[in-house]
KOLDO-872195 format. One record per residue: residue number from 1; x, y, z of N, C-alpha, C in turn. Coordinates in nm, 3 decimals, padded with zeros to 5 digits. Example, Ala and Ser with C-alpha at 12.3 -4.5 7.8 and 13.67 -1.06 7.14 Angstrom:
<recs>
<lumti = 1 | n_xx = 01.319 | n_yy = -00.569 | n_zz = 00.780 | ca_xx = 01.230 | ca_yy = -00.450 | ca_zz = 00.780 | c_xx = 01.320 | c_yy = -00.330 | c_zz = 00.780> $
<lumti = 2 | n_xx = 01.285 | n_yy = -00.225 | n_zz = 00.708 | ca_xx = 01.367 | ca_yy = -00.106 | ca_zz = 00.714 | c_xx = 01.290 | c_yy = 00.003 | c_zz = 00.787> $
</recs>
This chain:
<recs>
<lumti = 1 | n_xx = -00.534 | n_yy = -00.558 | n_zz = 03.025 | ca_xx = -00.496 | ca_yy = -00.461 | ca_zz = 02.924 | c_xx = -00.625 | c_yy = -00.405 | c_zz = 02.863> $
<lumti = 2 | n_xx = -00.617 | n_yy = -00.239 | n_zz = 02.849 | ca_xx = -00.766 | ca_yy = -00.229 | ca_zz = 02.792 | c_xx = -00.754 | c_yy = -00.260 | c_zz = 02.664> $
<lumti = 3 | n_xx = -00.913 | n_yy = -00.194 | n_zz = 02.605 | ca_xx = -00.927 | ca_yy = -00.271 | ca_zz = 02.412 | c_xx = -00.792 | c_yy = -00.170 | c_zz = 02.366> $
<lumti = 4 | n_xx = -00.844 | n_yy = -00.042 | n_zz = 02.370 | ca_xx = -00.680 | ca_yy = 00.061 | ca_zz = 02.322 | c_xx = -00.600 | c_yy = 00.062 | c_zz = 02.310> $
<lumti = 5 | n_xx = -00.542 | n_yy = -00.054 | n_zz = 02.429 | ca_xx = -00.429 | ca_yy = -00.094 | ca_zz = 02.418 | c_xx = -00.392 | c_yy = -00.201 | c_zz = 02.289> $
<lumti = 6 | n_xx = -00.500 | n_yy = -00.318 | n_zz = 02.323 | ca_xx = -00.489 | ca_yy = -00.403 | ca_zz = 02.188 | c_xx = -00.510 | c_yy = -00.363 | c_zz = 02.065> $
<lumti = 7 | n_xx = -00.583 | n_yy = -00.254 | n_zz = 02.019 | ca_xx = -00.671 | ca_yy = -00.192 | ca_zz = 01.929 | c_xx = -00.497 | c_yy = -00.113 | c_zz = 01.859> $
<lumti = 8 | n_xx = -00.433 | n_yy = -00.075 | n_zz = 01.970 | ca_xx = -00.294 | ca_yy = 00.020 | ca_zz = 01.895 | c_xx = -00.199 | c_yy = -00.100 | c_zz = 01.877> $
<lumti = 9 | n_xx = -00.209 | n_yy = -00.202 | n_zz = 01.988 | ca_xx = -00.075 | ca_yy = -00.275 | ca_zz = 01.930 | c_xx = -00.114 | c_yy = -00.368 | c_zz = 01.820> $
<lumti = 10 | n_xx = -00.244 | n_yy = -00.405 | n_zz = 01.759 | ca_xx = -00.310 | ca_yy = -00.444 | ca_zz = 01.623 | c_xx = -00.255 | c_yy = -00.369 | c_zz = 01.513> $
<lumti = 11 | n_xx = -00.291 | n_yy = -00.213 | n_zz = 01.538 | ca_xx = -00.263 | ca_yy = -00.123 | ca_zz = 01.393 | c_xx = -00.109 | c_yy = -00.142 | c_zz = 01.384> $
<lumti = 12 | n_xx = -00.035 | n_yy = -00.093 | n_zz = 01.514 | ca_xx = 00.108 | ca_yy = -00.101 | ca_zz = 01.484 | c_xx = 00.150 | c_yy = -00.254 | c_zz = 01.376> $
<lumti = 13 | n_xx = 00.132 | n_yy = -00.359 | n_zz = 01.481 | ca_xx = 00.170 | ca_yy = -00.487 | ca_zz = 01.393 | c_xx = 00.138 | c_yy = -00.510 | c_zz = 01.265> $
<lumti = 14 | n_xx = -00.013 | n_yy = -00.443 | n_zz = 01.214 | ca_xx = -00.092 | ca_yy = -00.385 | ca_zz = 01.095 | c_xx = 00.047 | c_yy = -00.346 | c_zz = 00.979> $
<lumti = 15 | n_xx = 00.042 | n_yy = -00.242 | n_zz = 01.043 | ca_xx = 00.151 | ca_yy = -00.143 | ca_zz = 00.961 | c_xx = 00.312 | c_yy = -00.211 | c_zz = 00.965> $
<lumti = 16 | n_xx = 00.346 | n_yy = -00.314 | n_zz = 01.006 | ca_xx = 00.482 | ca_yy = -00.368 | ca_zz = 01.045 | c_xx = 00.489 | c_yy = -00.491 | c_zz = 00.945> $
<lumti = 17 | n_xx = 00.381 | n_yy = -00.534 | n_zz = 00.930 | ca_xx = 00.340 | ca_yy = -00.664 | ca_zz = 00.792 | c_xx = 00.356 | c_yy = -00.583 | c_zz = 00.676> $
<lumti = 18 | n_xx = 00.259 | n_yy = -00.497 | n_zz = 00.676 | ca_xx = 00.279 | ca_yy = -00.373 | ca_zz = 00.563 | c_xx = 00.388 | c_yy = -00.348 | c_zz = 00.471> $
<lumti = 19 | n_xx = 00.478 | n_yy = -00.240 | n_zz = 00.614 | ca_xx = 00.600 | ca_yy = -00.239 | ca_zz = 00.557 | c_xx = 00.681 | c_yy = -00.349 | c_zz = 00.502> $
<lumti = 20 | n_xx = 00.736 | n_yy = -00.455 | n_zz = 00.581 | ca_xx = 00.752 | ca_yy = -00.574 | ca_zz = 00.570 | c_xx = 00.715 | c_yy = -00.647 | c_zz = 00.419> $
<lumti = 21 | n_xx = 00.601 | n_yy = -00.662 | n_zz = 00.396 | ca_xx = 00.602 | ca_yy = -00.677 | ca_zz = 00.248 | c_xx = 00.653 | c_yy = -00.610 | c_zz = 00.184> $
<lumti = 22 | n_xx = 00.604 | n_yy = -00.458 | n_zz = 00.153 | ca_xx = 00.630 | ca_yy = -00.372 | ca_zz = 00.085 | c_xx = 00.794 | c_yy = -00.345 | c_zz = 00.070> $
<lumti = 23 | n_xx = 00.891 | n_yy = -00.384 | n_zz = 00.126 | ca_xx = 01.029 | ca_yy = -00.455 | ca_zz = 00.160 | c_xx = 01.063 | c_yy = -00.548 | c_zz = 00.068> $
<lumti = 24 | n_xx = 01.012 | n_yy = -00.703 | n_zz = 00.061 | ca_xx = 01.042 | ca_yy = -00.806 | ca_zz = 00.008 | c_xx = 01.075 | c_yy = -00.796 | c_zz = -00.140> $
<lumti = 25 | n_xx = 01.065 | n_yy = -00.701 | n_zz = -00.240 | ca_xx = 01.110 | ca_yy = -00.693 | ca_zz = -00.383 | c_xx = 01.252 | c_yy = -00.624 | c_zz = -00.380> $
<lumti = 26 | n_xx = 01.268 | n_yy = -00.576 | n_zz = -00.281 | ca_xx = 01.446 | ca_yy = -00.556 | ca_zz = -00.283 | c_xx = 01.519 | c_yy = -00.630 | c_zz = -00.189> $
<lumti = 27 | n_xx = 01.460 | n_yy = -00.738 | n_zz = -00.140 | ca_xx = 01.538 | ca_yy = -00.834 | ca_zz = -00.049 | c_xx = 01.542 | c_yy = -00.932 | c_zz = -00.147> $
<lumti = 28 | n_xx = 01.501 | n_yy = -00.994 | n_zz = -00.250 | ca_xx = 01.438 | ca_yy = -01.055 | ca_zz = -00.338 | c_xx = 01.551 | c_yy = -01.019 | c_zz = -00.448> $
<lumti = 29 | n_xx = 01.606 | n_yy = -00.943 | n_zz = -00.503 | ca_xx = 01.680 | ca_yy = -00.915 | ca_zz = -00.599 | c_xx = 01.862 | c_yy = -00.958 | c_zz = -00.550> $
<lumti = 30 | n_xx = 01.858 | n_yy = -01.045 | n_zz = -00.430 | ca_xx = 01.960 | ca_yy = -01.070 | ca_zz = -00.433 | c_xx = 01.986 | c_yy = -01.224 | c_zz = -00.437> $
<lumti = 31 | n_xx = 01.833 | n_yy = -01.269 | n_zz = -00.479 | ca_xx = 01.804 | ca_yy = -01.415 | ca_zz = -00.504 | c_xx = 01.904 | c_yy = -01.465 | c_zz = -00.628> $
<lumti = 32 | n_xx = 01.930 | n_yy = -01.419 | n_zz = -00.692 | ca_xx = 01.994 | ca_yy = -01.459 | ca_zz = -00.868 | c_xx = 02.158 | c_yy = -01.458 | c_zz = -00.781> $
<lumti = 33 | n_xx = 02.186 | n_yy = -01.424 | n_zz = -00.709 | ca_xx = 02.333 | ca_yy = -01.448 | ca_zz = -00.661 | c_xx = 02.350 | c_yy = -01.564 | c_zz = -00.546> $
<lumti = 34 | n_xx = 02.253 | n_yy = -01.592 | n_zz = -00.449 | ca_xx = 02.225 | ca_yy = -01.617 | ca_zz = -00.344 | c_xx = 02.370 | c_yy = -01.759 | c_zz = -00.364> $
<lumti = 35 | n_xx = 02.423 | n_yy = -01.807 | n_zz = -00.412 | ca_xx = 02.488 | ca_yy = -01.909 | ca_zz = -00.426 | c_xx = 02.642 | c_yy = -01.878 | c_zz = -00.335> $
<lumti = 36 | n_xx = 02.682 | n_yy = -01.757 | n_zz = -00.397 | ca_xx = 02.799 | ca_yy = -01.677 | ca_zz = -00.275 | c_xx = 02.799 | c_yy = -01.634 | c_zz = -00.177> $
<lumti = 37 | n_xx = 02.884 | n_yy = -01.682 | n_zz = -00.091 | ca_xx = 02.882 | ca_yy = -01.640 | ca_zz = 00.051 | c_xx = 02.813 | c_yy = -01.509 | c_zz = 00.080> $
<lumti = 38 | n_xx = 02.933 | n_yy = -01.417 | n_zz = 00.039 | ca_xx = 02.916 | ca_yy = -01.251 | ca_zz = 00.049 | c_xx = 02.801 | c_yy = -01.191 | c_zz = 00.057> $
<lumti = 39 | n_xx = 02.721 | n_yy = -01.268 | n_zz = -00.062 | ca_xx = 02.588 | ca_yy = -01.191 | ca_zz = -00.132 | c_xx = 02.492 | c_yy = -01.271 | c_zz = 00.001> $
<lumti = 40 | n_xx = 02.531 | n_yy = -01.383 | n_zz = 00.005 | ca_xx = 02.401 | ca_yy = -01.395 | ca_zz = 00.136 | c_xx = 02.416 | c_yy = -01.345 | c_zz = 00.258> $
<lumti = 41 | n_xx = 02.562 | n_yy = -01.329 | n_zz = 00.328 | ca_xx = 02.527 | ca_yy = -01.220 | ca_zz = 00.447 | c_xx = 02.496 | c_yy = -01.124 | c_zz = 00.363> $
<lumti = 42 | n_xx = 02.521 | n_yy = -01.048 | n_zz = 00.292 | ca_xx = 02.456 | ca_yy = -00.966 | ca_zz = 00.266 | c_xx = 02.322 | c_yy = -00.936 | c_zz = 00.261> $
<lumti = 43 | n_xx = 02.207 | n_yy = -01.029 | n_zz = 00.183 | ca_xx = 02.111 | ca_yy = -01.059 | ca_zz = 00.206 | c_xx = 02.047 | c_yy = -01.044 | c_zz = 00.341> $
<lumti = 44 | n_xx = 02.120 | n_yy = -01.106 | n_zz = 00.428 | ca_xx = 02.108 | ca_yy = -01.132 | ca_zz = 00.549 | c_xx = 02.106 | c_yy = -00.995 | c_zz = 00.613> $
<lumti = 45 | n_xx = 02.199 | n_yy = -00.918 | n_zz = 00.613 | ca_xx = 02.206 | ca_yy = -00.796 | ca_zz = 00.694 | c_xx = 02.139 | c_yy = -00.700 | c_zz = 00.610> $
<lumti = 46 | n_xx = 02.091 | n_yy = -00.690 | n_zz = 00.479 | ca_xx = 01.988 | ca_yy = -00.619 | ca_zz = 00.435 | c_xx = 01.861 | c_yy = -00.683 | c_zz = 00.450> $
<lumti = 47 | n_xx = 01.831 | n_yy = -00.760 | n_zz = 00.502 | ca_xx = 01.690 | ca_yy = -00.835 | ca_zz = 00.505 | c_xx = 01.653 | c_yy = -00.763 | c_zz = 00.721> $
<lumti = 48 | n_xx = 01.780 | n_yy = -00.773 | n_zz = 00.759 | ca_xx = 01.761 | ca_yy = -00.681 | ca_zz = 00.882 | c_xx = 01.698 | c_yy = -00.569 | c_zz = 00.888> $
<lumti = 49 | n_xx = 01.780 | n_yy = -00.538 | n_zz = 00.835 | ca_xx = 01.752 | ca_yy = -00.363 | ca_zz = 00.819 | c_xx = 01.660 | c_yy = -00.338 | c_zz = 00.783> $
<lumti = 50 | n_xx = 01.584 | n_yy = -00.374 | n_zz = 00.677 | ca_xx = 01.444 | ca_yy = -00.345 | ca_zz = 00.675 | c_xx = 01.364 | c_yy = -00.409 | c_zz = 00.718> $
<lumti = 51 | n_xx = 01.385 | n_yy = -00.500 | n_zz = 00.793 | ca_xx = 01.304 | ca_yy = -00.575 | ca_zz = 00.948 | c_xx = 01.333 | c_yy = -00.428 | c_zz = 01.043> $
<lumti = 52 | n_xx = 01.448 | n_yy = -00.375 | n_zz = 01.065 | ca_xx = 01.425 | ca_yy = -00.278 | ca_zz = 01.195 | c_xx = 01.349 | c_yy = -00.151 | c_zz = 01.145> $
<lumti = 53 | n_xx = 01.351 | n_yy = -00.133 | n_zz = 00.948 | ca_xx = 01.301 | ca_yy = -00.019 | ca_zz = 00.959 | c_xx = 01.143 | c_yy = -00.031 | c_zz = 00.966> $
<lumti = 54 | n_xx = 01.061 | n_yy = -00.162 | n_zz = 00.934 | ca_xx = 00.939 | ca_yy = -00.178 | ca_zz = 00.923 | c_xx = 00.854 | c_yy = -00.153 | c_zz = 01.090> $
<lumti = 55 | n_xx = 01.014 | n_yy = -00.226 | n_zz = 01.143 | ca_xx = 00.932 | ca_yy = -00.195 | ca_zz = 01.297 | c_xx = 00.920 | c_yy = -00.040 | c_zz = 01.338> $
<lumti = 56 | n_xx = 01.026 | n_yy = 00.013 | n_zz = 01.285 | ca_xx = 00.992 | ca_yy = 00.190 | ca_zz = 01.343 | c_xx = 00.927 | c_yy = 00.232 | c_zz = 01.179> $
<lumti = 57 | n_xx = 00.826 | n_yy = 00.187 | n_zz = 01.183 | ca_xx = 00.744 | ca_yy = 00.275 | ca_zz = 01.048 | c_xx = 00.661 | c_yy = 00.397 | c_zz = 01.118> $
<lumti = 58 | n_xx = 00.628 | n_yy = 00.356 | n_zz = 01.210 | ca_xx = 00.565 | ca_yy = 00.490 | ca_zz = 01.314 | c_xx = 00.657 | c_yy = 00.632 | c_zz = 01.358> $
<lumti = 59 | n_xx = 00.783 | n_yy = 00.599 | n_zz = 01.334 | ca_xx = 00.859 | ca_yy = 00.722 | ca_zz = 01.366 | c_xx = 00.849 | c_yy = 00.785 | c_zz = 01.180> $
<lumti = 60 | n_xx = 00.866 | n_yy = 00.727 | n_zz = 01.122 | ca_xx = 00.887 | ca_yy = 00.760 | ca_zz = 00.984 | c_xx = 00.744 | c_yy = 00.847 | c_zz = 00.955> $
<lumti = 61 | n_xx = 00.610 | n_yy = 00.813 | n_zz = 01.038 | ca_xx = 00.516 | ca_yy = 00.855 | ca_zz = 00.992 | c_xx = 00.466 | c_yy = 01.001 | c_zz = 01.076> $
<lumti = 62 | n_xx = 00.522 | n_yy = 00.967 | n_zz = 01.173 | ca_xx = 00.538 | ca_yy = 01.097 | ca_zz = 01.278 | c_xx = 00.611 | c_yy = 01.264 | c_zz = 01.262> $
<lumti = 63 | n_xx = 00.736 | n_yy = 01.179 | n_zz = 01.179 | ca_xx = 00.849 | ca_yy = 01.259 | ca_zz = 01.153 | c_xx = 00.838 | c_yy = 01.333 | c_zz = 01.051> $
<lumti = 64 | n_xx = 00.776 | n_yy = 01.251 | n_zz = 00.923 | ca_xx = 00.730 | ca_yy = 01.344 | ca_zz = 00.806 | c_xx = 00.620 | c_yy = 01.400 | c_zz = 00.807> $
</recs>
């Protein structure tokens, strides 16, 4: 694999932690409920979703 290759899939993963943090204060606000079922899939399938959107942060940056 050349460096370019590693050098882009670095920044991408870069920017995927990024997002990813930058995420965790509204995955986080469903901590004070976390005791009910509901609220933790919930948790759960919103803690997804911005797992899939951190991974396409590159379309988001392309697009705008």
């Amino acid at each position: 694999m050349s460096i370019w290759l590693w050098v882009a899939l670095c920044a991408y993963l870069i920017g995927v932690a990024i997002e990813w943090f930058r995420f965790q204060p509204q995955i986080k606000e469903y901590d004070e409920y976390s005791n009910f079922p509901i609220v933790w899939a919930q948790k759960q399938v919103v803690a997804c979703g911005y797992l899939f959107k951190a991974l396409l942060w590159v379309v988001d940056l392309l697009v705008v």
